[in-house]
PLY file of the C-alpha trace (Angstrom):
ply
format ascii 1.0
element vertex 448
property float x
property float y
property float z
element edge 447
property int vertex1
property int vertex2
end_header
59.10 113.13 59.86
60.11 116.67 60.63
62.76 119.44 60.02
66.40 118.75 60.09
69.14 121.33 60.95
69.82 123.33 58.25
73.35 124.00 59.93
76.28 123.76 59.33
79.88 122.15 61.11
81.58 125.20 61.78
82.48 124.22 65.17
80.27 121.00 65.32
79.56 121.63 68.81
77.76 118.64 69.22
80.98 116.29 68.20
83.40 117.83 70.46
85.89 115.39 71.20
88.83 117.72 72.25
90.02 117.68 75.69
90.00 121.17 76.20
86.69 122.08 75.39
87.54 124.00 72.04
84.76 122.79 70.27
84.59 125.33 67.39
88.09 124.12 66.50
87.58 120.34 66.45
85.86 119.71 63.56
85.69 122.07 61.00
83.43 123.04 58.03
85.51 120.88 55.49
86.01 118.23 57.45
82.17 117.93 57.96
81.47 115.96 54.82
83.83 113.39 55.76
83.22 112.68 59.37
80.01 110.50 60.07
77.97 112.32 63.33
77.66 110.44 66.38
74.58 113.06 68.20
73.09 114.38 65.38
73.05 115.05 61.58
72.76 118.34 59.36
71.44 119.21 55.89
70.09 121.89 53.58
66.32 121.86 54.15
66.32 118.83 55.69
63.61 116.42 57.46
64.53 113.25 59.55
62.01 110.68 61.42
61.51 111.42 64.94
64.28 110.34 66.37
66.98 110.78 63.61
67.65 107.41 62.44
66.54 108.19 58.79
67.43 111.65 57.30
66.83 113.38 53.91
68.05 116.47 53.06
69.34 118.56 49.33
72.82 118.95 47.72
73.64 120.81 45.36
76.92 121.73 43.03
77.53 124.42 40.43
80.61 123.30 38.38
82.15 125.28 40.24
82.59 124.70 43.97
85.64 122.66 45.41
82.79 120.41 46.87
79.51 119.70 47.21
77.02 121.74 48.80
75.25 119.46 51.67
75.56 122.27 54.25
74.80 125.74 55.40
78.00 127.64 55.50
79.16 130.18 58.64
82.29 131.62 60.46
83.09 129.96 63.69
83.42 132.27 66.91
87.06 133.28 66.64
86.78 133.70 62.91
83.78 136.17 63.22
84.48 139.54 64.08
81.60 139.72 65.64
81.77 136.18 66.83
79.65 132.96 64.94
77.46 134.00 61.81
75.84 132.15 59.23
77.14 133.77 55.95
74.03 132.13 53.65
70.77 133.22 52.08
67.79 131.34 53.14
64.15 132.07 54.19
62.08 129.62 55.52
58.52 130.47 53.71
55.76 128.50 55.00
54.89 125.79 57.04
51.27 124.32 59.14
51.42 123.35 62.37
51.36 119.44 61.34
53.90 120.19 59.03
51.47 118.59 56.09
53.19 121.63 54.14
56.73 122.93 54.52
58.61 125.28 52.01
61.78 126.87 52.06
64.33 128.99 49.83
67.67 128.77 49.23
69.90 131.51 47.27
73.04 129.28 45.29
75.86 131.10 43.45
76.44 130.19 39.86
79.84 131.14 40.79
82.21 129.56 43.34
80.81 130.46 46.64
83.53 132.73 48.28
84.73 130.65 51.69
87.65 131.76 52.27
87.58 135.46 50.70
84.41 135.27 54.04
86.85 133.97 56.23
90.46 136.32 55.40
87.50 139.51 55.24
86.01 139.15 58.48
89.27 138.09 60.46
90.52 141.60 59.08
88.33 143.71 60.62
87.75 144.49 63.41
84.47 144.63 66.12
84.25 147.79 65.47
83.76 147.44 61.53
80.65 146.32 60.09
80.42 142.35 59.40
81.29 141.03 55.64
78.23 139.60 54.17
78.02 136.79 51.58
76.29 139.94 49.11
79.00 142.28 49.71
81.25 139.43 47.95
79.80 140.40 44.35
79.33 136.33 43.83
75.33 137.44 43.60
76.47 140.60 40.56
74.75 140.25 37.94
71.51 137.98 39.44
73.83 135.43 38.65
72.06 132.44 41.31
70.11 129.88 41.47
66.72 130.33 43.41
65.88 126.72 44.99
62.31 126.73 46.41
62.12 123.39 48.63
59.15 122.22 49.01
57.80 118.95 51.37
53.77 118.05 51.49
52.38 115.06 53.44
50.02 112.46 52.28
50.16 110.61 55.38
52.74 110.77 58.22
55.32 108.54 56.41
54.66 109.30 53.41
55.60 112.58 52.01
56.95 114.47 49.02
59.72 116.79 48.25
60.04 118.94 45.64
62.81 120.92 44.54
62.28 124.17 41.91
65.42 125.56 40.38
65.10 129.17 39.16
67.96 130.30 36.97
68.26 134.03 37.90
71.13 134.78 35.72
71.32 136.30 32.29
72.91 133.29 30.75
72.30 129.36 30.76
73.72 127.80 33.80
74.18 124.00 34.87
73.58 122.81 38.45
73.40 119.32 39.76
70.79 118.80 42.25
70.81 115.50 44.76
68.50 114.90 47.40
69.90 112.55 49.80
68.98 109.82 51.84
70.98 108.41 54.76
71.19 106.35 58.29
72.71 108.10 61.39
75.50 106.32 62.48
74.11 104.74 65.26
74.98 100.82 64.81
78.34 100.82 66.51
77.13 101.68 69.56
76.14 98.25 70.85
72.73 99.18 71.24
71.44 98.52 67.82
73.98 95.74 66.37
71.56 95.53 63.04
72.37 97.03 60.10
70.14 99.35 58.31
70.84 99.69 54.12
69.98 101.40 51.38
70.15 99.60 48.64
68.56 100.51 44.67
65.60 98.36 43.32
65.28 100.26 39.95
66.61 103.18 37.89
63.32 105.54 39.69
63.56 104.08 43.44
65.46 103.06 45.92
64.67 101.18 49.15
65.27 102.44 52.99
65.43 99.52 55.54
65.65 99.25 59.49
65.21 96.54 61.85
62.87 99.01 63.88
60.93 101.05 61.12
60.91 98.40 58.53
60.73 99.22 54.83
61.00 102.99 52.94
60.51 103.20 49.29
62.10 106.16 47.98
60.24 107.01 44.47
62.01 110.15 42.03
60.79 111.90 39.24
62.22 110.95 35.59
65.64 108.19 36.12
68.42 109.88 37.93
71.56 108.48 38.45
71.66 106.68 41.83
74.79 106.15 44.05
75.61 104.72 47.13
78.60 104.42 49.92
78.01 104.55 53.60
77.95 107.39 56.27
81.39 106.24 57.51
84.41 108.51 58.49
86.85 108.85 56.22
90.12 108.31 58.49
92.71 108.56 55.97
91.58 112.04 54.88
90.84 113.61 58.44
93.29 111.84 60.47
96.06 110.06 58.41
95.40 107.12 59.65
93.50 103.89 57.77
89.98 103.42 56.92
87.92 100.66 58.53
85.46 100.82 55.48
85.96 101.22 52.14
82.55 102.85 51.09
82.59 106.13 53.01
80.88 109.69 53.47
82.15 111.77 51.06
82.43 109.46 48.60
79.46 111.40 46.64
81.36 114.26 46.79
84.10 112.75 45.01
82.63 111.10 42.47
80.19 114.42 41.45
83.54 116.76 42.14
86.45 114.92 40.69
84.90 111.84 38.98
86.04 109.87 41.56
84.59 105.95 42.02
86.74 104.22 44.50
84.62 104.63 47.50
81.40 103.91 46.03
79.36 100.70 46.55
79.20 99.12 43.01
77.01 96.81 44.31
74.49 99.73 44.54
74.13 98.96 48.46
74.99 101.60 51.43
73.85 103.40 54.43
74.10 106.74 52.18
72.42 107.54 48.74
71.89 110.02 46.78
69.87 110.70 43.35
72.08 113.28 41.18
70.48 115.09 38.42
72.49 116.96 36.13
70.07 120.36 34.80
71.08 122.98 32.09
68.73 125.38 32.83
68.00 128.23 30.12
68.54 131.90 31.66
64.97 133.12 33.24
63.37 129.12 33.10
63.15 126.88 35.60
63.61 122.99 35.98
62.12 120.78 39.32
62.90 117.66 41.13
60.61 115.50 42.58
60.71 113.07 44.68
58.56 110.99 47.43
58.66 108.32 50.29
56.18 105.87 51.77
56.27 102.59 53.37
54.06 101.28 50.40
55.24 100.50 47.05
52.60 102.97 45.23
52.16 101.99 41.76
51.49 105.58 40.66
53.43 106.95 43.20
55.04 110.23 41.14
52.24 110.37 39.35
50.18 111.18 42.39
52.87 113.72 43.47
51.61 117.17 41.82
48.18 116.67 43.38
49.24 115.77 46.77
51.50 119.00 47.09
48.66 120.74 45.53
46.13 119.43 48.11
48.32 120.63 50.90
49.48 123.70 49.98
45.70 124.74 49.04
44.81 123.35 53.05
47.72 125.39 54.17
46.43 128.70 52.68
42.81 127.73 54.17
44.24 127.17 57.51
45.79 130.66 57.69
43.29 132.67 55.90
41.00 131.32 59.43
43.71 132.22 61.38
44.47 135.39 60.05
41.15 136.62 59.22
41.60 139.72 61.08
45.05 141.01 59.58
43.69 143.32 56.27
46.99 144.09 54.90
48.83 141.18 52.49
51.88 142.36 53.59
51.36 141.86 57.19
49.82 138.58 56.36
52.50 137.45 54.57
55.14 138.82 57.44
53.24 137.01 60.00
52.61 133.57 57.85
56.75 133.40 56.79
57.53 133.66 61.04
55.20 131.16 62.09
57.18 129.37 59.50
60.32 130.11 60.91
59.07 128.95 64.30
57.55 125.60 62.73
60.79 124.99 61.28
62.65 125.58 64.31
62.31 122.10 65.61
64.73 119.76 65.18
65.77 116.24 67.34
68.31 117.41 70.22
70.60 114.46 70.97
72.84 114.59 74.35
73.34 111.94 76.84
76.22 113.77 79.19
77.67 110.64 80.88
77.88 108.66 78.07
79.84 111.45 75.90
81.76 111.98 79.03
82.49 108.04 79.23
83.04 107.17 75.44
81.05 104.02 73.62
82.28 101.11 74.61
84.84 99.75 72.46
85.41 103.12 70.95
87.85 105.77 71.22
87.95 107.17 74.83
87.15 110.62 75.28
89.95 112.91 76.55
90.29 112.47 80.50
90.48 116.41 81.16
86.98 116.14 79.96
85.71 114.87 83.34
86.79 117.89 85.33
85.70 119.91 82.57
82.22 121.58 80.70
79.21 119.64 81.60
80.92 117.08 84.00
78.47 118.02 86.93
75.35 117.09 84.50
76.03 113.26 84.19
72.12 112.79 84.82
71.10 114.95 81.47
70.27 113.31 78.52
68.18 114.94 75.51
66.62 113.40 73.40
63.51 115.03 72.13
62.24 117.16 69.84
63.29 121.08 70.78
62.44 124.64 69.32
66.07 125.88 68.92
66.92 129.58 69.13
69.59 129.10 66.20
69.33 125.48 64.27
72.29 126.82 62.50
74.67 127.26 65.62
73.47 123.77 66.90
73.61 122.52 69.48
72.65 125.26 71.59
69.37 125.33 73.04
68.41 128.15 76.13
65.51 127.73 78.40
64.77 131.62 77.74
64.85 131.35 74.21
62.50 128.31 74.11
60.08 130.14 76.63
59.91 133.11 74.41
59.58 130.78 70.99
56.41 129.29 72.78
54.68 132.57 72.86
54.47 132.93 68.97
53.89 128.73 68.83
51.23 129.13 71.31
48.68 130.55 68.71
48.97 127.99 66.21
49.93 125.19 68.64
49.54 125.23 71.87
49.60 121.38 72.61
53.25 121.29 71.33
54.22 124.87 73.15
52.87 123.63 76.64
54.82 120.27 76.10
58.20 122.46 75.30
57.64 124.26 78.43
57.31 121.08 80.49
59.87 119.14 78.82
62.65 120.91 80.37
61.03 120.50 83.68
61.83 116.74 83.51
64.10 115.07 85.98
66.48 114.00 83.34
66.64 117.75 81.91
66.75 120.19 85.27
69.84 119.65 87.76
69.23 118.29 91.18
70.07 121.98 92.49
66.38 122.91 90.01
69.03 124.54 87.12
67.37 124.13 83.78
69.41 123.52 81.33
71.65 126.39 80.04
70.45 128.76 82.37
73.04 127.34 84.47
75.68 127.59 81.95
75.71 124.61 80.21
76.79 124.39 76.71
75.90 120.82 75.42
78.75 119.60 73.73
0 1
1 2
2 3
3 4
4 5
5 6
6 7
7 8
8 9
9 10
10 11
11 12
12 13
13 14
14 15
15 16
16 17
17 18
18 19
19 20
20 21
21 22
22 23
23 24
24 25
25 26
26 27
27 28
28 29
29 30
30 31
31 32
32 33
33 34
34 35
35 36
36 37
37 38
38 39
39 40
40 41
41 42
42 43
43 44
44 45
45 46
46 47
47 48
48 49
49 50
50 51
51 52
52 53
53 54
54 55
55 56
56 57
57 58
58 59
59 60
60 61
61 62
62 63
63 64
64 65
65 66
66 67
67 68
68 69
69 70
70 71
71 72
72 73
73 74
74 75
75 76
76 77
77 78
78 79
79 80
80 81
81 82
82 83
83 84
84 85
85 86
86 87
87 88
88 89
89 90
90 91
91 92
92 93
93 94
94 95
95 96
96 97
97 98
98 99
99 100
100 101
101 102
102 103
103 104
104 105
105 106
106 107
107 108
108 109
109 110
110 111
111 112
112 113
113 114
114 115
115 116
116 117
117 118
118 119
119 120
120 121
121 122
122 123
123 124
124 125
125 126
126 127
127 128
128 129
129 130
130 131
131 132
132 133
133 134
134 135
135 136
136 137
137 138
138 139
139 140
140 141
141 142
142 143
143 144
144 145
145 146
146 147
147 148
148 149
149 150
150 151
151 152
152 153
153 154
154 155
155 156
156 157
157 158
158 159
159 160
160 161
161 162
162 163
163 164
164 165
165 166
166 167
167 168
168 169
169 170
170 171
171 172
172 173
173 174
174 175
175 176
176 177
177 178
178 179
179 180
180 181
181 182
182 183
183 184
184 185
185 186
186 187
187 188
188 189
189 190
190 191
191 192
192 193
193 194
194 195
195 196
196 197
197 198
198 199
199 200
200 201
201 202
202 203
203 204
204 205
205 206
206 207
207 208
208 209
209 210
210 211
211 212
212 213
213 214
214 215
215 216
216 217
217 218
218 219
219 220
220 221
221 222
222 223
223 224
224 225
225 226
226 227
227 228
228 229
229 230
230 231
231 232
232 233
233 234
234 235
235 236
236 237
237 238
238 239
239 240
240 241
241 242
242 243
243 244
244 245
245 246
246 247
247 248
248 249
249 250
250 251
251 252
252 253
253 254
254 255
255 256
256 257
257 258
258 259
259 260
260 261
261 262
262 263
263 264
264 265
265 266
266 267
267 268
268 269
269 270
270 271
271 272
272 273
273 274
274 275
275 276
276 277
277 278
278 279
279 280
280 281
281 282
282 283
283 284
284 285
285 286
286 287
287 288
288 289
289 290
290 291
291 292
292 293
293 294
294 295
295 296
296 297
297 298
298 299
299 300
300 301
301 302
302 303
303 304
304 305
305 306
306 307
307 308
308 309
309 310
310 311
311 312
312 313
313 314
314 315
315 316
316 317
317 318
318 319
319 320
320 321
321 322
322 323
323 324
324 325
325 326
326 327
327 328
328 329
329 330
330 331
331 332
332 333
333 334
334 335
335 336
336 337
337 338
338 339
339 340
340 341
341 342
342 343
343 344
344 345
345 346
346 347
347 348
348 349
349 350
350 351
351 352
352 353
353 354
354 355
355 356
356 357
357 358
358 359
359 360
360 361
361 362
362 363
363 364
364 365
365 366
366 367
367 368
368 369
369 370
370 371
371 372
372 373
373 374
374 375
375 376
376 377
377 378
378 379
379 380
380 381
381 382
382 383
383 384
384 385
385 386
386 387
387 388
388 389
389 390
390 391
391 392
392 393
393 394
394 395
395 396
396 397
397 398
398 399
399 400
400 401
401 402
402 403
403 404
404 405
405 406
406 407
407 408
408 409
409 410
410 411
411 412
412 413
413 414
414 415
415 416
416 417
417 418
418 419
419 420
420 421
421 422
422 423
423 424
424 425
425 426
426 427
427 428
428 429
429 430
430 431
431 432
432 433
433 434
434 435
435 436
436 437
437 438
438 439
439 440
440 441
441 442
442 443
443 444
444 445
445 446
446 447
């Protein structure tokens, strides 16, 4: 298991379906939580198994917001006025080469976060003016936030735990609900895997992960939160006006945590979606956490086991830099260097793209536009990605660059070189460079 994109759908890139090649316009922030990914998934400090099948990631909700938030938040191209930015606070903080520790922070407003005063502000000015930051909104006045430290540490390879820490910064008590979630890509309607993977609940503390190909995860959580389920299914009615196939679908978390809303939740407590919601009052100044942990063995003791395990690794971590760093005196520099290795480690993320079959459609499924075929990426039908990558921006996904990978392995190279040379080779492949010998975008390619 590794990172996830913490990115969000501005543009969603990587679904572009239009036939034009507008792909920052055809599918948009809010219509992310109700469309169900075909290439590739997205969360807030996410992880996912090596190929994406099974992801976990954090939501979170202050009372406040008009949904859920399950994803970084930005300004597409044309919106920007000085073209796509992330409009977010978050720091990745630390992370080993293995990954055996990872932590993260993420900055929440106890007030409604300000989309569209971000959007109106910046399509005012102009590129000339300075760009309108997510501070210089006055939703932070006051240290009103929440300060999420995200935490993951592994006991073995599949079998890790998260931890979520959720500092209220603000001068008053403040309520937040906090829901790690679990789900399946959406990769059974393909015709390549016709079996069904599930989630489905086994007790008020743990739920249970299942697919044909990596068999059972238990999914242990600290105290009894409550547990709901749907599936990661688009829901057609709200994005396109037209009926749903299923009746459990995507958003219908969302709903139910936003509006109270049941109908499209599995009462049978069965899905390819779940997630645990905890509803915290935390006291101004305190702090509350969230645990929670998955293995493929039904540990008896599993929470109880938790504390020590992130303990253990986080202690290893500091060992393995204080080596490694031995000849930097000053903290500060320490600490500067150790938070953009972290960056770097967190960097990775599965890159899905198979160019002929995005230019073809899935069989039995809706046909891609036909101007697509004369269009972006139409000479590339040989491509297909799907590895692990160092991306220059997770957030503006999917855009990976040959120069910008070259230059992350310089930095990687001194913690890691194994995985740095194998970047460097990886795009060498036959199924990466063009016949011509482009790599891939040097040449101009912008995958989906």
């Amino acid at each position: 298991m590794g990172p996830l994109p913490d990115r969000t759908s501005v543009g969603t890139v990587r679904e572009d379906y239009s036939p034009n090649g507008s792909a920052w316009d055809n599918v948009t922030h809010d219509d992310a939580r109700s469309k169900a990914y075909r290439w590739g998934e997205e969360g807030i400090g996410g992880i996912s198994d090596h190929k994406q099948k099974l992801c976990i990631a954090w939501a979170f909700w202050n009372g406040k917001d008009p949904f859920i938030k399950e994803r970084l938040f930005g300004l597409t191209g044309p919106q920007g006025n000085h073209g796509e930015d992330v409009k977010e606070l978050y720091y990745y903080l630390d992370s080993t080469p293995t990954h055996s520790y990872m932590k993260m922070l993420y900055k929440y407003p106890q007030q409604a976060f300000p989309y569209q005063d971000l959007i109106e502000e910046n399509r005012r000015r102009t590129k000339e003016h300075p760009e309108y930051e997510l501070l210089d909104t006055g939703v932070f006045d006051e240290d009103r936030y929440f300060d999420i430290e995200l935490e993951y540490a592994k006991q073995d390879v599949e079998d890790i735990v998260l931890k979520a820490t959720i500092h209220n910064r603000g001068p008053e008590t403040a309520s937040i609900v906090v829901m790690p979630t679990i789900w399946f890509r959406k990769t059974w309607f393909t015709g390549h895997e016709p079996f069904m993977p599930s989630l489905s609940k086994k007790s008020d503390h743990q739920l249970m992960a299942f697919s044909p190909k990596s068999g059972n995860f238990y999914f242990n959580f600290s105290d009894s939160p409550e547990l709901q389920f749907c599936d990661n299914e688009t829901n057609r009615e709200r994005l396109y006006r037209i009926p749903n196939e299923k009746k459990y679908l995507k958003d219908a978390i969302n709903d139910y945590v936003v509006k109270g809303e049941t109908a499209h939740l599995n009462p049978a407590f069965r899905g390819t979606k779940a997630a645990a919601i905890y509803r915290l009052e935390i006291p101004a100044g305190e702090q509350r956490s969230v645990s929670l942990r998955m293995s493929h063995l039904d540990h008896a003791q599993a929470m109880e086991e938790a504390e020590g395990i992130l303990r253990q690794r986080k202690e290893e971590a500091d060992a393995f830099y204080d080596a490694f760093q031995a000849r930097v005196t000053d903290p500060e520099h320490r600490n500067i260097q150790r938070q953009a290795f972290a960056g770097m480690m967190w960097s990775k993320q599965f890159y899905y793209y198979n160019v002929e079959r995005w230019l073809e459609g899935d069989p039995g499924r809706y046909q891609p536009p036909k101007q697509r075929k004369k269009g972006r990426n139409h000479e590339w039908t040989h491509l297909q990605n799907y590895d692990i990558i160092s991306m220059p921006d997770k957030w503006e996904y999917p855009w990976y660059a040959a120069w910008d990978l070259a230059f992350h392995c310089i930095p990687i190279a001194r913690i890691d070189p194994e995985f740095a040379k194998e970047q460097l080779l990886l795009l060498l492949n036959e199924w990466y460079m063009h016949p011509n010998g482009q790599i891939p975008p040097t040449s101009g390619i912008f995958p989906m």
